[in-house]
N, C-alpha and C positions, 0 to 999 in steps of 0.2 A: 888830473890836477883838481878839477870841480870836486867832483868824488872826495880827494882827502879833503880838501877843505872843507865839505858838509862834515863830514866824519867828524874834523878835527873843532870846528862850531859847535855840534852836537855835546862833546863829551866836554869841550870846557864849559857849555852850558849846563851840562849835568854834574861838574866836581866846580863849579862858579863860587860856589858859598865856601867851601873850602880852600880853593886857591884863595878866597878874600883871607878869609880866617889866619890862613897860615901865611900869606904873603905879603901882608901888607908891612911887615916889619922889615921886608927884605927887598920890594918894589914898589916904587912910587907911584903915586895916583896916573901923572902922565903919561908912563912908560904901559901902565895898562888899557889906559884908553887910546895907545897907538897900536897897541898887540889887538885887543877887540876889535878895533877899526879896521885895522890892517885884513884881518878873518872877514870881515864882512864886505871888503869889496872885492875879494877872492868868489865872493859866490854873486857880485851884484849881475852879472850877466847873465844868470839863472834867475835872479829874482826880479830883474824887468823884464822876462818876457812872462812871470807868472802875474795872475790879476791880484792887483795891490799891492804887487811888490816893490813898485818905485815908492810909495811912503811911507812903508815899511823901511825899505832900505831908508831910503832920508829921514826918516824921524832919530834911527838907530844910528848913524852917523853922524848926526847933530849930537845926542850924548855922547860918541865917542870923542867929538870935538870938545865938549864941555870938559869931561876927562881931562883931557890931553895939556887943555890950557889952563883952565881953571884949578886943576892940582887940589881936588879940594877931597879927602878922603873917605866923608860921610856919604859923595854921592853914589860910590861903588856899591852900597847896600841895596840902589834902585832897581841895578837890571833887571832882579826876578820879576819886580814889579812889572815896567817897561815890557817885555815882553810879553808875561800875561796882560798888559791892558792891548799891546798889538794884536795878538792871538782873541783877546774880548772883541777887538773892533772886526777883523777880518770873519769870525763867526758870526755875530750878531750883521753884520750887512748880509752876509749872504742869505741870512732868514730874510730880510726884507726883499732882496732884490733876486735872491735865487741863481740858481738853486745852494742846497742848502752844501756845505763843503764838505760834510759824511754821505750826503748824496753823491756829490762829484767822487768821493775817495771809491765806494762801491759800484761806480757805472763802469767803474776800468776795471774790473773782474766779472762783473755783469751786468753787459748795458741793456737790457731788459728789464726792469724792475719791476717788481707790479704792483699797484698804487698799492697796497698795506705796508708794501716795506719802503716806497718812499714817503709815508706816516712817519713811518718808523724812525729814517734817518733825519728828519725834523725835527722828531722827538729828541733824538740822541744830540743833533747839534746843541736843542736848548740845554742839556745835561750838559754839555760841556761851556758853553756861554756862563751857565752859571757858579760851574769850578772855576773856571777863569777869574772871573768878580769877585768872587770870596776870596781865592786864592792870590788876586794880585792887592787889592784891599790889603790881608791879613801880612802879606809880605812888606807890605809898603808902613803899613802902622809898627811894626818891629826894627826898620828897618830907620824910622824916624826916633822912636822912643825907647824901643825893646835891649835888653844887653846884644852887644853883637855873637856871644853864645847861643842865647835864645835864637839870632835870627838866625845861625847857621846851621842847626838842629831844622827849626821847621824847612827851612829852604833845600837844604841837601839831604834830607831826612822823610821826616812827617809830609811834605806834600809830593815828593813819590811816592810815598806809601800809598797815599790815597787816590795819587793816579793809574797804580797799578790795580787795585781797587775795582775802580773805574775800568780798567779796561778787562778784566778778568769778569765784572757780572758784565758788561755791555759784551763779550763775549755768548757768555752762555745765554742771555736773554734771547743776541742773535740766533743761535743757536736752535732754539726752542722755534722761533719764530719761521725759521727757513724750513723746519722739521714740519709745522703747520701750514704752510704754503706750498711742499710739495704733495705732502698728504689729502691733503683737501680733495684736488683731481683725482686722486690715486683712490678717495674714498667712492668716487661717484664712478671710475672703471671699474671698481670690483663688482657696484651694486649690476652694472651692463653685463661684466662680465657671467654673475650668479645665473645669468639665463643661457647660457651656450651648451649645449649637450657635452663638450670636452671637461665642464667645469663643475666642479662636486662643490667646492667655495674657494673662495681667492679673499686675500686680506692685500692692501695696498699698506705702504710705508716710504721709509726714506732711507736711503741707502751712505745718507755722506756726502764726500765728495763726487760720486757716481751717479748720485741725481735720484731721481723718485720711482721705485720700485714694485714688482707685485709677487705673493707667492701666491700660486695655485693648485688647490689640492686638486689633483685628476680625477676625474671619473672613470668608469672602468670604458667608455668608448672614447676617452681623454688616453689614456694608457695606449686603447690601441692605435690612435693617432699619432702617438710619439713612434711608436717603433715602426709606423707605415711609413707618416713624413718627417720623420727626426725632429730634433730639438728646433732647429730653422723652418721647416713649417709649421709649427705649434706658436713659435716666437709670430712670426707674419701673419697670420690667422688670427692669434687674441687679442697681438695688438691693433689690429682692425678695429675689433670687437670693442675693447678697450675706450677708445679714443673717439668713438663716434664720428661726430662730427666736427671735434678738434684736436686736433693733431699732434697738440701739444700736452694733451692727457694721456698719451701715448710710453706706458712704462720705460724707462731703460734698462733695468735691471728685472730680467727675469728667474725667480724657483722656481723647480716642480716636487711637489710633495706627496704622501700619501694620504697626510691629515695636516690642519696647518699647524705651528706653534699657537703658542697664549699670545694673546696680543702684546705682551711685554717685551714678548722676543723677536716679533719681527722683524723692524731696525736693524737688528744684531744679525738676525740669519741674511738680512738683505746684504750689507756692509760683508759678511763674510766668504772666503773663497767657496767657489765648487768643490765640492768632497772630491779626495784624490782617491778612497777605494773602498773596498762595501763595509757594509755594518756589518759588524757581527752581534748576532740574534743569542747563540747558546754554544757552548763548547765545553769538551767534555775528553776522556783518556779514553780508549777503548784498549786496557794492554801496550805496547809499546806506540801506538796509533794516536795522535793527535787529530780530532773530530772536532771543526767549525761549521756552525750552521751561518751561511751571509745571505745578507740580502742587498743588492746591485741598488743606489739611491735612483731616482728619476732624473737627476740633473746630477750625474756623476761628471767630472769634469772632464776624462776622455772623451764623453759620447759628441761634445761640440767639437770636435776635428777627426774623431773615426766610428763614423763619418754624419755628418750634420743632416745628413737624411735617411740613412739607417742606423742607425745608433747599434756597436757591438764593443765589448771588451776585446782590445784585443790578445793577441797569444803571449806578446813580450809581456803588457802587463799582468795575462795571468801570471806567468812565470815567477815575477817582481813581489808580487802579494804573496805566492809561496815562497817565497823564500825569504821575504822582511818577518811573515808571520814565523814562521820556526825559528829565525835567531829569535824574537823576541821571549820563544816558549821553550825552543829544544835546547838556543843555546849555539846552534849552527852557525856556519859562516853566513854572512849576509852577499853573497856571491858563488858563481858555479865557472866554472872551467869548461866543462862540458854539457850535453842534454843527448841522454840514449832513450830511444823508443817514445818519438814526443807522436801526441795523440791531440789532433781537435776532431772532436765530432759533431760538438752540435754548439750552436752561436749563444754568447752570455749577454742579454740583451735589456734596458732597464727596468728593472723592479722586479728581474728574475731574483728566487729563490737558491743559492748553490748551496751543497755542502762538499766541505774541502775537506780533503784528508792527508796527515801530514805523517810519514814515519819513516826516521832518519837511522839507514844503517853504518854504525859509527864504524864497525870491520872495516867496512869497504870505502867510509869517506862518500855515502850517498844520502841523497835525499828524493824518494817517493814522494809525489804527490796526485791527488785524483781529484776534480771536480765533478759533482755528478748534480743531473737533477732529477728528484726522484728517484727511480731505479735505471736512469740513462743515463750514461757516459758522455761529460761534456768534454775532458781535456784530461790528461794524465804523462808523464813524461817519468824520468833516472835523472837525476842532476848530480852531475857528479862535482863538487866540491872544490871551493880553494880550500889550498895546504892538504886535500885528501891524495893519498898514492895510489888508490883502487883507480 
């Protein structure tokens, strides 16, 4: 019941200039100021246990009182006012007496804050103390003098616009700011990190909602530290490394690369998934033969669960990659019914080099594949085909 009633407050406070507009030919002054009233003691047991709410409430029940008996129909024009000056008063105390109420809104998604961003939400309280006072001023002089067109344009109009405004850059300002707050540590793990024998260079960034990230380009004793202790010893080792002596410098989000991006694209490769399968380097027809050169990423997304200490491709996903690639090229079904003469010989492990070889006999409804590396047989299999008869 609370519930609709904020709802049901909310959106007559947001279509208010309009129901005036349009309803005052059809509802009297007092019948509205016992419907507003009525909505606000629907929520009064929410709003005294919030601080300032019992004056809020009472001051807002005094005008619905006035309404109600007074019958006088210039003073429906105030509410917007009346509200913005409640909203002026309850923002402007809490700067004095704290904390500030964009502070309080933020410590309940993160009670941690670190003194720049509770600056920050000080700074944004007075941005909004200051909308308030223009905004209930400007409503209030229309509201006395203004055509009641004019006032219901600005009031249902022009000053959402401008508070949507408002929350659209105080967004991305946020934005920018939580991007420089977690980078910051992330800047001073790379520089820790630049000395580790695993590590050729590392860039730090921000990942999102995910939190503050790092990419690392490996070095080639980096490399072979992933396929000795997998993706989870590399992860536990640098971020040691990492974090020093605080532990909260400590990346969440880790890449492994061979070289890194531009610094423009870090963010973006932090924020995106682990690659689900290799790059393709060169491909070419050899005759009825389809020929892919790939190369396995360092942080392909199987190697974190097969297996997080030795890292391999395994057989089904070869299988999956042969056979996504040739529908995409041959044309084939994207599925097999069968597999004759399957072959692993040797393990496809990160930053190995394969080349795959695809050639689909349509007679028979098959599909050949080979991975090799170099002049050695890694995998090779017959896939026999949905919808093929052979």
């Amino acid at each position: 019941m609370r519930r609709l009633s904020d709802l049901v407050l909310v959106v007559v406070g947001v279509l208010y200039p309009f129901i005036v507009y349009f309803g005052t030919n059809h509802v009297s002054t007092p019948v509205f100021g016992l419907i507003l009233g009525a909505l606000w003691l629907v929520r009064a047991p929410a709003l005294l246990r919030q601080p300032g709410g019992r004056w809020m409430l009472g001051i807002t029940l005094v005008y619905c009182a006035v309404l109600a008996f007074g019958g006088e129909e210039h003073l429906l024009r105030w509410y917007p006012s009346l509200i913005c000056g409640l909203l002026l008063a309850a923002f402007g105390l809490s700067l004095k007496f704290g904390p500030p109420i964009i502070e309080r809104i933020a410590r309940v998604s993160e009670p941690d804050l670190p003194p720049v961003a509770v600056r920050y939400t000080r700074r944004v309280t007075w941005v909004w103390v200051v909308f308030f006072a223009a905004n209930g001023t400007v409503s209030g002089l229309l509201a006395e003098w203004g055509p009641l067109s004019w006032w219901t344009f600005y009031n249902g109009i022009l000053a959402y616009s401008v508070m949507g405004a408002l929350f659209v850059g105080e967004w991305i300002l946020r934005q920018r700011l939580r991007r420089r707050i977690n980078k910051a540590p992330m800047d001073t793990a790379a520089r820790r990190l630049a000395s580790h024998p695993w590590v050729a260079a590392a860039a730090g960034g921000y990942a999102g909602k995910l939190g503050p990230g790092m990419i690392v380009a490996l070095s080639a004793a980096g490399r072979t530290a992933l396929l000795r202790h997998g993706r989870a010893g590399l992860v536990n080792e640098l971020g040691q490394e990492a974090a020093g002596d605080d532990a909260l410098s400590s990346p969440l989000v880790w890449r492994f690369v061979h070289t890194l991006p531009e610094p423009a694209k870090v963010d973006a490769m932090l924020r995106a998934p682990l690659p689900e399968t290799a790059t393709i380097l060169v491909e070419h027809r050899e005759g009825d033969t389809l020929v892919l050169d790939l190369e396995l990423p360092l942080d392909l997304a199987c190697f974190t669960d097969h297996f997080p200490d030795a890292p391999v491709v395994p057989g089904v996903l070869q299988v999956a990659w042969a056979l996504r690639l040739a529908a995409e090229r041959l044309g084939t079904p994207a599925t097999c019914r069968a597999m004759d003469g399957m072959k692993f010989q040797r393990l496809m492990r990160p930053g190995d080099r394969v080349q795959l070889t695809l050639r689909h006999d349509a007679t028979r409804g098959r599909l050949h594949f080979t991975y090799r590396s170099g002049d050695a047989a890694v995998s090779s299999a017959h896939l026999r085909l949905e919808g093929a008869d052979g």
